[in-house]
mmCIF file of the C-alpha atoms, coordinates in Angstrom:
data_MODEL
# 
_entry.id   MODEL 
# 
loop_
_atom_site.group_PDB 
_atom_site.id 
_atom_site.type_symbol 
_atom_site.label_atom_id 
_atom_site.label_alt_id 
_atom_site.label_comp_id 
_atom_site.label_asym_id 
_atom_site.label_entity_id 
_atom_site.label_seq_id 
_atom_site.pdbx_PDB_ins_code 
_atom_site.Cartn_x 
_atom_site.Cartn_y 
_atom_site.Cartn_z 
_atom_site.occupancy 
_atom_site.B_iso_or_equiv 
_atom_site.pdbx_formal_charge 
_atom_site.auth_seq_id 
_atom_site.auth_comp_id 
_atom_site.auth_asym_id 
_atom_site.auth_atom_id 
_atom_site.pdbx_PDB_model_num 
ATOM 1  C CA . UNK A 1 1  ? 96.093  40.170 -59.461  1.00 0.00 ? 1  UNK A CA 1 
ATOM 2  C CA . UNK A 1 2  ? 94.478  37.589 -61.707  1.00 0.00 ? 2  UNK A CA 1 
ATOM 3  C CA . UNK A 1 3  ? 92.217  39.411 -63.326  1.00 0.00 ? 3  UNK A CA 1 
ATOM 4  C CA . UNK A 1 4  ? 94.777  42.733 -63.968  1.00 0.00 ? 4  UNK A CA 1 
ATOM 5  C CA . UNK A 1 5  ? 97.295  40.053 -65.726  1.00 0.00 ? 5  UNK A CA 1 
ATOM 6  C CA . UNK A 1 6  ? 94.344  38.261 -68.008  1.00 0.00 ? 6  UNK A CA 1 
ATOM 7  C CA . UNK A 1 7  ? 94.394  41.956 -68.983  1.00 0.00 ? 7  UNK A CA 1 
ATOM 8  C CA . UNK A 1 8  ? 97.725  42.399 -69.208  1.00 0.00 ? 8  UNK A CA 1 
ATOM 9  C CA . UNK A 1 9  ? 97.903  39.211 -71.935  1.00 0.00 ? 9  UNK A CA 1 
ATOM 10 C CA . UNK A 1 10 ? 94.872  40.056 -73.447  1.00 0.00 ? 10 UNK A CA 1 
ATOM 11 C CA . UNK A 1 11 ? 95.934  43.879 -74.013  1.00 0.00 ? 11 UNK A CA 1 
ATOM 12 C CA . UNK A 1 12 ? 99.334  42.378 -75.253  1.00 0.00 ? 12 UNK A CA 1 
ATOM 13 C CA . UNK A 1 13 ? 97.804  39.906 -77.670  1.00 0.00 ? 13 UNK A CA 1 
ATOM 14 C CA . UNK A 1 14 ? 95.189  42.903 -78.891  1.00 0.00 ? 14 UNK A CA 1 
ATOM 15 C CA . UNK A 1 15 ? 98.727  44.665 -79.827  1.00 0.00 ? 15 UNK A CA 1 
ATOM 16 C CA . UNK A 1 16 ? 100.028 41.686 -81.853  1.00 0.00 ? 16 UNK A CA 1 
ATOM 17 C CA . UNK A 1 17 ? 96.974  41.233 -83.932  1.00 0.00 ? 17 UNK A CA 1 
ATOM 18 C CA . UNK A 1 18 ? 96.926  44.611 -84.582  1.00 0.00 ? 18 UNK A CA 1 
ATOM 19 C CA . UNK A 1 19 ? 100.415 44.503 -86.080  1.00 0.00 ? 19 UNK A CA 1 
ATOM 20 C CA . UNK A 1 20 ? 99.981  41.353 -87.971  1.00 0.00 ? 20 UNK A CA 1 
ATOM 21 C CA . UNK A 1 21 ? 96.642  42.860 -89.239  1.00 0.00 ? 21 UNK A CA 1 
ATOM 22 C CA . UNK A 1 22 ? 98.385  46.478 -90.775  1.00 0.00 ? 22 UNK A CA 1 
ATOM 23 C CA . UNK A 1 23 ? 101.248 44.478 -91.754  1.00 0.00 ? 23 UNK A CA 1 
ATOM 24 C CA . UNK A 1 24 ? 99.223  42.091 -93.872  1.00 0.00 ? 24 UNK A CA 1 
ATOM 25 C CA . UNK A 1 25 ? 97.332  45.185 -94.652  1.00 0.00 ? 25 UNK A CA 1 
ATOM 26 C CA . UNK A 1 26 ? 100.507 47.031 -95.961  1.00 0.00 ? 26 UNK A CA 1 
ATOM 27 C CA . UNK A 1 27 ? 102.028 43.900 -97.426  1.00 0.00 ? 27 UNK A CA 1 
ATOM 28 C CA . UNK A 1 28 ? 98.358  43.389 -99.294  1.00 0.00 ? 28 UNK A CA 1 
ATOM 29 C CA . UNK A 1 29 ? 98.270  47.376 -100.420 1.00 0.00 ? 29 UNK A CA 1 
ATOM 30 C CA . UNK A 1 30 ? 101.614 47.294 -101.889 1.00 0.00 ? 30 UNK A CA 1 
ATOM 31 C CA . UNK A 1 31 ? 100.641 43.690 -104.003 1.00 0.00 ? 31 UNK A CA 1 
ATOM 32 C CA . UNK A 1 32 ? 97.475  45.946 -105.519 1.00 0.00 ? 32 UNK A CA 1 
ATOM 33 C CA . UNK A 1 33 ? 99.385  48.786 -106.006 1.00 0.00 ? 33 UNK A CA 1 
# 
């Protein structure tokens, strides 16, 4: 049980670094453009 919730968090905080990552990415694209 352990082990699936470290994935659980770890899978959730993959998914919030993602977003922060194309959001800066989109926020940086639309400065250049």
């Amino acid at each position: 049980i352990g082990g699936a919730s470290e994935a659980e968090v770890g899978e959730k905080k993959d998914r919030v670094t993602d977003a922060l990552n194309a959001t800066k990415a989109a926020v940086e694209e639309g400065i250049v453009s």
